[in-house]
Rosetta silent file (secondary structure, phi, psi, omega in degrees, C-alpha in Angstrom):
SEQUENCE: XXXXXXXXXXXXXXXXXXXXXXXXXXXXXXXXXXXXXXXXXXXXXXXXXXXXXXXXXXXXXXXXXXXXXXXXXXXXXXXXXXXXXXXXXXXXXXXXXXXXXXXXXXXXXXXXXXXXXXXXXXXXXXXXXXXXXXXXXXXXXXXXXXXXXXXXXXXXXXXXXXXXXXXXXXXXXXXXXXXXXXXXXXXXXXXXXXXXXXXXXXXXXXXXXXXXXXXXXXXXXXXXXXXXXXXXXXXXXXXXXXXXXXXXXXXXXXXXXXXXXXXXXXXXXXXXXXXXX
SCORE:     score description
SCORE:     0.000 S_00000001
   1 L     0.000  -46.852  174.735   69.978  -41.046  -26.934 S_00000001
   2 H   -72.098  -18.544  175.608   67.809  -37.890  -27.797 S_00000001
   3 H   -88.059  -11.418  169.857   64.971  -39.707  -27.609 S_00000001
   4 H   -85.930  -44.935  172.367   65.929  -40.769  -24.187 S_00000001
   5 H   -95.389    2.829  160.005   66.465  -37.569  -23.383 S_00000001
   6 H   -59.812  -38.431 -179.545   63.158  -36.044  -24.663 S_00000001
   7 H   -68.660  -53.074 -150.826   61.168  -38.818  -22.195 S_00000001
   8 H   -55.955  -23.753  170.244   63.211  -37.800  -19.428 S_00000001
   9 H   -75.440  -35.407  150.895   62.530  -33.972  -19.934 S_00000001
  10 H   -20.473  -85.306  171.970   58.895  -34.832  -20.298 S_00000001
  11 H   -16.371  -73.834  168.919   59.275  -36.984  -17.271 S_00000001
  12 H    -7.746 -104.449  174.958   60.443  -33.735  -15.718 S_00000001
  13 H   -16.201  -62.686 -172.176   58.185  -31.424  -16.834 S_00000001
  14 H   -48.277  -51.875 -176.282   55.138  -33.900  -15.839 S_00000001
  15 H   -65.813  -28.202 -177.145   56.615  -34.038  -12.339 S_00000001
  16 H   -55.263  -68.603  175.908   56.727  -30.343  -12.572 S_00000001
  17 H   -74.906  -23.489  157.662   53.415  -29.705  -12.704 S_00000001
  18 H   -93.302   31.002  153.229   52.090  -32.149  -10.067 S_00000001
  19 H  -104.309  -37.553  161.686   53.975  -30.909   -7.498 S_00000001
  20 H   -21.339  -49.598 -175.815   52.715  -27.540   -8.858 S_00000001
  21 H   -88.167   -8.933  159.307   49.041  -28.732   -8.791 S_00000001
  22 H   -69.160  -41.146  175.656   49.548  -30.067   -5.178 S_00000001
  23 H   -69.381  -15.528 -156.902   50.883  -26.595   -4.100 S_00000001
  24 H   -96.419  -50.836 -164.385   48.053  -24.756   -5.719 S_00000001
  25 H   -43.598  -48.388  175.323   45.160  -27.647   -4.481 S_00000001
  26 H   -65.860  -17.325 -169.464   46.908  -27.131   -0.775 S_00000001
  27 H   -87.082  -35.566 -153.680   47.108  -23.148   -0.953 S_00000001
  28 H   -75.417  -41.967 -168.712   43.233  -23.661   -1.977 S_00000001
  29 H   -65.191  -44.795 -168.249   42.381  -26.155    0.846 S_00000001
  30 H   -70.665  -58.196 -165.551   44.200  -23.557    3.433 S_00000001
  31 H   -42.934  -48.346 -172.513   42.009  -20.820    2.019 S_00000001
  32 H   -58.317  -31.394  176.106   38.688  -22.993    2.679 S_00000001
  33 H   -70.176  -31.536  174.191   40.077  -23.644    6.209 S_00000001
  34 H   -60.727  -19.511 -148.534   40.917  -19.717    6.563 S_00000001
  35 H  -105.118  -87.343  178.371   37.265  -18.866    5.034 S_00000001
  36 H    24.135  -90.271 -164.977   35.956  -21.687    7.649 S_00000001
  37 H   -68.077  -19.947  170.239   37.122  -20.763   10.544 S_00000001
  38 H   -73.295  -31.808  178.385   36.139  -17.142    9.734 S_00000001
  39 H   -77.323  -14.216 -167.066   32.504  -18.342    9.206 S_00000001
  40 H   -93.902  -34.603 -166.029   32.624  -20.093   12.507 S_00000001
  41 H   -65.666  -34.117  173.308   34.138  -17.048   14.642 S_00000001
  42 H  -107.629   21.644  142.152   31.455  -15.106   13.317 S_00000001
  43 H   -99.775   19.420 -171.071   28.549  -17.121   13.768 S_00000001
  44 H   -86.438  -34.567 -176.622   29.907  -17.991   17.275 S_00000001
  45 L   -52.435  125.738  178.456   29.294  -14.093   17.451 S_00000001
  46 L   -66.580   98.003 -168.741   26.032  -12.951   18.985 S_00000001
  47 L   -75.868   36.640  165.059   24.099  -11.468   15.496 S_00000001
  48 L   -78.732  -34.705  176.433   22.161   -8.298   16.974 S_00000001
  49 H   -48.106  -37.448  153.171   24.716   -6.502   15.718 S_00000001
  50 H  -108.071   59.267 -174.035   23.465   -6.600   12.442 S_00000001
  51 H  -112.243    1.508 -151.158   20.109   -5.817   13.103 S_00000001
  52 E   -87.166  142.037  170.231   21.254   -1.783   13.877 S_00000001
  53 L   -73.516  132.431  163.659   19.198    0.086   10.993 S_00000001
  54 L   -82.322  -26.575 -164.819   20.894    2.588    9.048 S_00000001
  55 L   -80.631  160.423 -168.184   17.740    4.814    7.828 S_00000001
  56 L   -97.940  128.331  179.873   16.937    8.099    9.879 S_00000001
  57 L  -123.991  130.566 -168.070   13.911    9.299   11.146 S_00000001
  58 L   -57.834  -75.681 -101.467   14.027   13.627   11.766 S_00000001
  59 L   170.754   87.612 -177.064   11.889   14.361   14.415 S_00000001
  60 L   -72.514  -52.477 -178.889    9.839   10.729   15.864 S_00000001
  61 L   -46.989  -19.242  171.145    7.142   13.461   17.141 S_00000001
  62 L   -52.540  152.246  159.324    6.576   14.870   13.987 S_00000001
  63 L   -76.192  172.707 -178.916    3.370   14.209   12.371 S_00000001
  64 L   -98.022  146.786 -165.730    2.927   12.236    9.466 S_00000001
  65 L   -72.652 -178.852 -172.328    2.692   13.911    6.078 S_00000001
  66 L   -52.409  129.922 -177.903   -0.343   14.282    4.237 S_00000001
  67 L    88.999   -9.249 -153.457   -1.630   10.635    2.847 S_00000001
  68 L   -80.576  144.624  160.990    1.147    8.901    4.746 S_00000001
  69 E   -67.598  127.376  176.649   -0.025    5.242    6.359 S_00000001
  70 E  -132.099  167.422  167.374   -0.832    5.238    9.853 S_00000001
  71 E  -103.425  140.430  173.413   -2.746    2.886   12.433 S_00000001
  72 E  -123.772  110.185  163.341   -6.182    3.515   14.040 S_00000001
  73 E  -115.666  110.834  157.070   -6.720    1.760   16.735 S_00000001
  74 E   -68.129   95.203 -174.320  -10.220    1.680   18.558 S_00000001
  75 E   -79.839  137.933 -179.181  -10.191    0.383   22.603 S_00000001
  76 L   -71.868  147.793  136.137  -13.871   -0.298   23.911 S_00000001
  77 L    88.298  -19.464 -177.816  -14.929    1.984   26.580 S_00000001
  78 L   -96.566  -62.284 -179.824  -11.302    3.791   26.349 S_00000001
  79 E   143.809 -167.778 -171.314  -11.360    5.960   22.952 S_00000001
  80 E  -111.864  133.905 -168.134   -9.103    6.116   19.586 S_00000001
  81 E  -115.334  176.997  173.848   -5.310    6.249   19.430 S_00000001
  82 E  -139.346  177.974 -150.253   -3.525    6.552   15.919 S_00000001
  83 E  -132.386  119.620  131.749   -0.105    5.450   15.168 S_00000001
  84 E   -77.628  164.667  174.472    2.975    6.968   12.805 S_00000001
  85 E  -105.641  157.817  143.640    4.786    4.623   11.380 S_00000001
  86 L  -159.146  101.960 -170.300    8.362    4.176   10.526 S_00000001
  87 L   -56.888  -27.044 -178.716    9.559    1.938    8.049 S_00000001
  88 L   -28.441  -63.405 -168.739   12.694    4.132    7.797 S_00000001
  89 L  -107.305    5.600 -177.396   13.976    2.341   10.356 S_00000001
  90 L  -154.691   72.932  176.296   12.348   -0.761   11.042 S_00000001
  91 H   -69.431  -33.914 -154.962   10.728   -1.904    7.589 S_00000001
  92 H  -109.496    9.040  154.271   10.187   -5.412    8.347 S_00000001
  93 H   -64.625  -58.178  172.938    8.398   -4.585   12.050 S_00000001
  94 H   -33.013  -40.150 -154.369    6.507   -2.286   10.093 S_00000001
  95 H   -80.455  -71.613  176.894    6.031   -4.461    7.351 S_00000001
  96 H   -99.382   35.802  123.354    4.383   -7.622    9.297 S_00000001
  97 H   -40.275  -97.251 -170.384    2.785   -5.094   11.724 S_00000001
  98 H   -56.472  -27.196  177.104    0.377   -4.127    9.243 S_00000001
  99 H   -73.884  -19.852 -155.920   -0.019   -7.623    7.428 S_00000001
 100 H   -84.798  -53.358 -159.628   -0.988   -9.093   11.306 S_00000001
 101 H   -76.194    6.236  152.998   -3.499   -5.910   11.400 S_00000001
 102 H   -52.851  -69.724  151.056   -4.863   -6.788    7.771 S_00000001
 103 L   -33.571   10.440  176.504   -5.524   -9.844    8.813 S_00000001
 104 L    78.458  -20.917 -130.063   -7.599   -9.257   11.653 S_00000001
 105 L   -75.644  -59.307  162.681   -5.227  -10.648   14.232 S_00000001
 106 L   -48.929  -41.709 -175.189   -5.745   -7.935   16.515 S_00000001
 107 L   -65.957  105.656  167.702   -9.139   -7.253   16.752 S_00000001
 108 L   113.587  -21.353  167.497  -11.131   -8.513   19.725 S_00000001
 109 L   -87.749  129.478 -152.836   -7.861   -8.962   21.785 S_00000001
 110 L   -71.742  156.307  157.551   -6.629   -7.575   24.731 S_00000001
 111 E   -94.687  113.655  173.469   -4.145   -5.519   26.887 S_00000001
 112 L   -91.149   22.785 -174.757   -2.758   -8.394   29.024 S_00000001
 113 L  -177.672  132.350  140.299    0.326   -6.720   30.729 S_00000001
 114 L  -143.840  156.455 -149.070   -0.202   -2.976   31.861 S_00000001
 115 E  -161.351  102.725  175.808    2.092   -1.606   34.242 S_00000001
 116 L   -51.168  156.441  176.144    1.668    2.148   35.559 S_00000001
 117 L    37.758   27.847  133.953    4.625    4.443   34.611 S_00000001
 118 L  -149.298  -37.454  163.331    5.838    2.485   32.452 S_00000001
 119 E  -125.329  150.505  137.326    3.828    0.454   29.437 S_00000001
 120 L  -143.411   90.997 -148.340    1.163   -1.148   27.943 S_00000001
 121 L   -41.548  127.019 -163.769    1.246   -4.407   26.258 S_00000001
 122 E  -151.007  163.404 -139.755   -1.047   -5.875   23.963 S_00000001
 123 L    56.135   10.756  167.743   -1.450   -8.985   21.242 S_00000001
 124 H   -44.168  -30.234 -143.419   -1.004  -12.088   22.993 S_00000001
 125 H  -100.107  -20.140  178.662   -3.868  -13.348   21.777 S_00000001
 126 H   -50.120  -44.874 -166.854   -2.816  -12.317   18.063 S_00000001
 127 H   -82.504   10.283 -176.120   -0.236  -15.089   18.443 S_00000001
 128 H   -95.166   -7.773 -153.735   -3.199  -17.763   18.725 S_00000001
 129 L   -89.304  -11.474 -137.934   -4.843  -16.489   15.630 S_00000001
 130 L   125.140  155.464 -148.996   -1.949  -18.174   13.559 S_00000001
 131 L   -70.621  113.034  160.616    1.713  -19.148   13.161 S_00000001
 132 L   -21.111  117.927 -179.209    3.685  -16.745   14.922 S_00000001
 133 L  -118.268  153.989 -178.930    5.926  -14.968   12.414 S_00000001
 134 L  -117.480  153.741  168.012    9.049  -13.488   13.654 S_00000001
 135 L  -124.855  118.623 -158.401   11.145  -10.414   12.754 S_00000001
 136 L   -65.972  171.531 -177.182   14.756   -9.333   13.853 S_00000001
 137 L   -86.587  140.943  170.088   14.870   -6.809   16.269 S_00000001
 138 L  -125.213  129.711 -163.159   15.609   -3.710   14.399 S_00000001
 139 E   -85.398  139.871  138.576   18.113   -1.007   16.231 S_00000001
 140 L  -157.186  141.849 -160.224   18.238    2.643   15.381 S_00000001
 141 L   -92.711    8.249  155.909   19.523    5.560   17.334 S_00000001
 142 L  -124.068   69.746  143.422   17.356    8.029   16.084 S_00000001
 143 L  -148.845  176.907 -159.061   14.225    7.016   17.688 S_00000001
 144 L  -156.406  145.651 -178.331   13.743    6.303   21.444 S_00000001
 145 L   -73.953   45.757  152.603   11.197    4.842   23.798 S_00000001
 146 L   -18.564 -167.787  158.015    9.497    8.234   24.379 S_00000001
 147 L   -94.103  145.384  174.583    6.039    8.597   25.811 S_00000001
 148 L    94.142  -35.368 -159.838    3.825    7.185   22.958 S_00000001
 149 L   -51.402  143.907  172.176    6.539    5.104   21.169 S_00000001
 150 E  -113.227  158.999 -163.304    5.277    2.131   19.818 S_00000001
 151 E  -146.548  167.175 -167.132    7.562   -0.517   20.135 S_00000001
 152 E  -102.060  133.355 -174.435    7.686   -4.398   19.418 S_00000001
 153 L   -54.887 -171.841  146.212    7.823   -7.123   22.623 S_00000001
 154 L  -171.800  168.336  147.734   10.296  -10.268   22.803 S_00000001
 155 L   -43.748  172.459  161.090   11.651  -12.445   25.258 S_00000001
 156 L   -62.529  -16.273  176.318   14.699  -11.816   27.230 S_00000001
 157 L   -85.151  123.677 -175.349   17.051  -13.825   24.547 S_00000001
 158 H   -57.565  -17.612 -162.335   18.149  -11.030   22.518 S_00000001
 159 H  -111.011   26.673 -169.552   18.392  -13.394   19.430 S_00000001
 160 H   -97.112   -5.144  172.726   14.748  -14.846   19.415 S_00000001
 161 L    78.162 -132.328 -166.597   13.863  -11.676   17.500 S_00000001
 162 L  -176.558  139.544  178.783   10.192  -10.740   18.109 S_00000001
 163 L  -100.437 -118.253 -169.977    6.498  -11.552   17.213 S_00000001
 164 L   -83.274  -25.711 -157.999    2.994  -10.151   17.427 S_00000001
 165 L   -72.635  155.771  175.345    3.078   -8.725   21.089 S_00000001
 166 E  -151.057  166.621  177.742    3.558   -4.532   20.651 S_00000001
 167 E  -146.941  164.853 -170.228    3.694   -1.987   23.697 S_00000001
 168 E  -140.239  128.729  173.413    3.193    1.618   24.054 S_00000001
 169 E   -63.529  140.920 -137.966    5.305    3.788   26.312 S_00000001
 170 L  -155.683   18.945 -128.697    3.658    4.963   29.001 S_00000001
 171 L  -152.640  160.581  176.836    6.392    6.222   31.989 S_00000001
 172 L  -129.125   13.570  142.006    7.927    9.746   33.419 S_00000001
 173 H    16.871  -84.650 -157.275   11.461    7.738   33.451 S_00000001
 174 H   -87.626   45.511 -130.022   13.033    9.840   31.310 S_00000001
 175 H  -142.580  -34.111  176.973   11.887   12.975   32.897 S_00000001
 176 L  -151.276   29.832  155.834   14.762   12.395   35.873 S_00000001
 177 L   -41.672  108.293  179.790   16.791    9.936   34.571 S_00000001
 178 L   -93.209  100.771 -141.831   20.526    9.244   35.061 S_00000001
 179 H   -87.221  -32.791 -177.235   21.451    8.410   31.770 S_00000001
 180 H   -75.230  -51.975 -137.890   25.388    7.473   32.408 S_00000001
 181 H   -87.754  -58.177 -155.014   23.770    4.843   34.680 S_00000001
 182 H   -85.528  -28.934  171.440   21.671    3.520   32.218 S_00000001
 183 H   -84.681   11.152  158.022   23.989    3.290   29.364 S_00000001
 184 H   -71.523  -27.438  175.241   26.585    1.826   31.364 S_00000001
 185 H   -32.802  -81.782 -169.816   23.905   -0.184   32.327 S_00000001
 186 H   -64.145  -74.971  166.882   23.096   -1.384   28.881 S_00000001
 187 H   -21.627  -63.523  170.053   26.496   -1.355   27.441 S_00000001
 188 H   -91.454   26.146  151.136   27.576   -3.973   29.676 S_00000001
 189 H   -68.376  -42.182 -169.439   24.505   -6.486   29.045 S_00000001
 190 H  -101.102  -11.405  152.271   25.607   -6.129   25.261 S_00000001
 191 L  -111.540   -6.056  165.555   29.334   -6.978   26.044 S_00000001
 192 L   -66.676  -54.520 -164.821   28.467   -9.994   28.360 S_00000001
 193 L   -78.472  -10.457  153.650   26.691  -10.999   25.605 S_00000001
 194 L   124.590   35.827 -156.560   29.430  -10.621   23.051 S_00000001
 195 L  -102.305  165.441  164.664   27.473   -7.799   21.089 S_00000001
 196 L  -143.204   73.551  146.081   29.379   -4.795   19.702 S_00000001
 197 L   -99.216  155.735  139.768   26.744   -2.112   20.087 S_00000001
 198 L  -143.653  142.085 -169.278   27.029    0.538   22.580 S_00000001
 199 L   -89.279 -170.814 -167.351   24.146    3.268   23.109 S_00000001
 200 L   179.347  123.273  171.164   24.691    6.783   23.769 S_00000001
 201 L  -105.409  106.781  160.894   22.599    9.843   25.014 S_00000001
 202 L   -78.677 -166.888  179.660   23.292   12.984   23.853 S_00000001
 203 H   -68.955  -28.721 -178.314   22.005   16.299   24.939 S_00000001
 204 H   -53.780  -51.353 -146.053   19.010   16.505   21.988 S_00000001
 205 H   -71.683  -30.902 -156.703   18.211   13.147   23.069 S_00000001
 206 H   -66.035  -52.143 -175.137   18.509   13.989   27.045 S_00000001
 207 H   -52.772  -49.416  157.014   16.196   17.063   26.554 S_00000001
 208 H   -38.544  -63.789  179.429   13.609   15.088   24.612 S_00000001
 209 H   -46.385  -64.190 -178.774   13.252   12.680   27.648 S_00000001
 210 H   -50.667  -14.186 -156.948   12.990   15.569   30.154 S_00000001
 211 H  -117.495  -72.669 -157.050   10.428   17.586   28.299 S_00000001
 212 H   -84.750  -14.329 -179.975    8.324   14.629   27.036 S_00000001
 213 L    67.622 -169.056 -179.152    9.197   11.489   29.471 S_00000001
 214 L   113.735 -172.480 -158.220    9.177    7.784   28.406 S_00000001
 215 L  -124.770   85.088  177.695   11.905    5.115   29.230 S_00000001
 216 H   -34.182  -71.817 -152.208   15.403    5.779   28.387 S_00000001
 217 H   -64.060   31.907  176.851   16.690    2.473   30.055 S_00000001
 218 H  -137.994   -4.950  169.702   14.679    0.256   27.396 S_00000001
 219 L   -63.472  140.089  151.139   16.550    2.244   24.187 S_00000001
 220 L    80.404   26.782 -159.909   18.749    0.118   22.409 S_00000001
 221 L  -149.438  -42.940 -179.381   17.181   -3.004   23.494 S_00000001
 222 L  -112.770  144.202  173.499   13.722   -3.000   21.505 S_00000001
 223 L   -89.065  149.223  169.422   12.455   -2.090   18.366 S_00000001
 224 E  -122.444  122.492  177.251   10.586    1.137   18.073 S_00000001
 225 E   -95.163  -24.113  172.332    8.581    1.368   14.964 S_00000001
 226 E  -177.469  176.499 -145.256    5.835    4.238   15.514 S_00000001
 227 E  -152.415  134.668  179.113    4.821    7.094   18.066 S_00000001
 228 E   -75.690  143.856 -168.146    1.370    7.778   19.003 S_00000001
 229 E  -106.499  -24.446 -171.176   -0.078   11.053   17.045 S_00000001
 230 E  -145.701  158.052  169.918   -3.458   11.288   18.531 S_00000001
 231 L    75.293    2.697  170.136   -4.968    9.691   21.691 S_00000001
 232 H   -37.497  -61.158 -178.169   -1.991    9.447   24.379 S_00000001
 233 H   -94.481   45.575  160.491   -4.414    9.762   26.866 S_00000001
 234 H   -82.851  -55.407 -175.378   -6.434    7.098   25.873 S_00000001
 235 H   -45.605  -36.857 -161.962   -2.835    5.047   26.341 S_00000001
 236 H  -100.518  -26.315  170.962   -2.342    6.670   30.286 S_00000001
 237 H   -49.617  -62.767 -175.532   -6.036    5.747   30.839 S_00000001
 238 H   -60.437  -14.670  166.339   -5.393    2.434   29.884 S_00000001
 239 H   -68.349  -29.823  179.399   -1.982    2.254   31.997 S_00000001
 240 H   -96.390   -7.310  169.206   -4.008    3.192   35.339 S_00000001
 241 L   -35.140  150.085 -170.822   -6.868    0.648   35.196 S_00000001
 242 L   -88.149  147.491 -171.872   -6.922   -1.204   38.496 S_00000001
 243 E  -119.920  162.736  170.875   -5.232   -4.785   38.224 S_00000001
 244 L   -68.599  161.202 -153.403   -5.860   -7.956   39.835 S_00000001
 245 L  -101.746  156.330 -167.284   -4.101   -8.893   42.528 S_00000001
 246 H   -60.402  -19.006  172.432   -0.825  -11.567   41.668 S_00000001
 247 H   -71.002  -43.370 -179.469   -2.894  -14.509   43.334 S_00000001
 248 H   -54.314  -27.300 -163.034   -5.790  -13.644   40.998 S_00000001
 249 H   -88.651  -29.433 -160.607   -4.033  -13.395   38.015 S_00000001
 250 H   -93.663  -20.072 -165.513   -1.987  -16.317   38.669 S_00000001
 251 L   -84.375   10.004  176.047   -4.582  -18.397   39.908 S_00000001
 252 L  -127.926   29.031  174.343   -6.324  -17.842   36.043 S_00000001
 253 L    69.516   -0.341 -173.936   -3.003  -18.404   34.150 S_00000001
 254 L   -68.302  -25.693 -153.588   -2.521  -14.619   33.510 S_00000001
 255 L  -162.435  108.172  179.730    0.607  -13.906   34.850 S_00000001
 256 L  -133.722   31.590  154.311    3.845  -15.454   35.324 S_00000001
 257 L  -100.329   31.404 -175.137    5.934  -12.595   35.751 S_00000001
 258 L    21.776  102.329  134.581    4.801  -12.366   39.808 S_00000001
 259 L  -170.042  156.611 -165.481    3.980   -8.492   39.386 S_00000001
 260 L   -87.861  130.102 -179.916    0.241   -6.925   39.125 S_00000001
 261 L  -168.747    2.766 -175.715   -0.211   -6.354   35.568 S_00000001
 262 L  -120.470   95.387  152.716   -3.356   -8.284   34.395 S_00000001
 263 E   -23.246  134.766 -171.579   -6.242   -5.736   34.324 S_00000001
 264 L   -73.086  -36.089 -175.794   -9.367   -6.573   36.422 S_00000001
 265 L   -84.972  126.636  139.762  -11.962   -5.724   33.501 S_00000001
 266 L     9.592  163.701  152.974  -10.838   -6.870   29.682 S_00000001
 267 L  -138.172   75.120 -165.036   -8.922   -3.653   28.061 S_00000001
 268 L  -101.678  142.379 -160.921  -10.222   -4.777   24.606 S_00000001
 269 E   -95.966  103.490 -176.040   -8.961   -3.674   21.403 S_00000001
 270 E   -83.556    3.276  175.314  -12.249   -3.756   18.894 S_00000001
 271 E  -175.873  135.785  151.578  -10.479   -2.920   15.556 S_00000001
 272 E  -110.799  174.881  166.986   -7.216   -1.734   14.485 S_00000001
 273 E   178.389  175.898 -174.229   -6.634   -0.929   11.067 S_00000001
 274 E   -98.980  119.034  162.807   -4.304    0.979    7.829 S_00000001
 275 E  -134.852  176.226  160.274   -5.411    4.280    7.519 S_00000001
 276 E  -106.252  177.588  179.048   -4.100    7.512    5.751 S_00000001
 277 L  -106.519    0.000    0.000   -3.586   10.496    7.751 S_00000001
């Protein structure tokens, strides 16, 4: 009889623990569907959001201190501009920025896209030189598409990131600008698309723009990575060249954004390079 009832508490027991080990295997299985479904809502989730930079840059007009890496870039027949940098806030534009202009990439290639009062665009040809490398767009609210900024192209899909192409602000924008217009502007581009940024001018920034110009309504959309230190008006030379007219340009592949923007003469860039200041 005790020996009967020793199996049956056994018995018991045994039964004990698999319905135990069912409850724990099912609470586990619910987490992985809870983790799941968490992984899906937020790669359903537009990801520019985490592209916003945290590091700070003082003063983008400052110069750079002594020894600090900068870009030299020499335009034929136009003159020499130089570049700060700032990894602060955009390390990995910065980063394959200078590996493209190690590499030669630039050199011998053109400004293809100038556009009075407002930019002018350069490296297409950089992306022929070798496999396109890409970089995320990197965000940060304390630098701005001044005059001078240098800042990295892309496409219109915010999440294709950004290659080779770079532009240099070039506009008197921000000089009579209605800035609630444009960040309302902006703001609601970035909740159509499901983003949860919003930009924001304050008065420092508002003042910059008035006193120095450049294009408010392109903050917060593009990365800006360096500010020209020397040679701005080599950059507004190169923004007023006379362009071909949109049948010329189109009828030689140049342009397929219908607007005059393909110089008639070359604008050719014969050497960049990593310098110190």
């Amino acid at each position: 009889m005790k020996f009967k009832k020793l199996v049956l508490a056994l018995l018991m027991f045994c039964f004990a623990i698999t319905l135990g080990g069912c409850g724990c295997s099912k609470e586990k299985e619910k987490g992985k569907e809870t983790s799941e479904e968490s992984k899906n809502k937020d790669e359903s989730k537009n990801k520019l959001g985490s592209y916003v930079t945290t590091g700070v840059v003082k003063n983008q007009l400052d110069k750079p201190a002594k020894g600090e890496e900068i870009v030299t870039m020499n335009v034929k027949n136009f003159g020499t501009v130089k570049f700060r940098l700032f990894p602060e806030v955009a390390p990995n534009a910065v980063k394959n920025f200078k590996q493209f202009i190690k590499d030669g990439r630039y050199n011998g290639s053109t400004f293809h896209r100038v556009i009075k009062g407002f930019m002018i665009q350069a490296g297409k040809e950089a992306d022929e030189k070798g496999e396109k490398v890409q970089s995320q767009i990197e965000l940060n609210p304390t630098v701005h598409h001044l005059n001078g900024a240098l800042c990295l192209a892309r496409s219109y899909d915010k999440n294709k990131g950004q290659g080779c192409q770079f532009y240099v602000v070039s506009s008197d924008e921000g000089k009579k600008a209605d800035f609630n217009a444009i960040k309302e502007k902006t703001n609601a581009s970035y909740k159509a698309d499901g983003i949860d940024i919003k930009i924001d001018f304050d008065e420092a920034t508002q003042k910059l723009y008035k006193e120095h110009g450049g294009s408010p309504s392109l903050d917060g959309l593009y990365t800006v990575f360096g500010q020209v230190i020397e040679g701005m008006e080599v950059v507004n030379k190169i923004a007023d060249v006379p362009k071909k007219s949109k049948e010329e340009a189109q009828k030689s592949g140049e342009d397929n954004q219908e607007e005059n923007s393909v110089p008639k003469d070359p604008v050719v860039i014969e050497k960049m390079e990593v310098t110190t200041f």
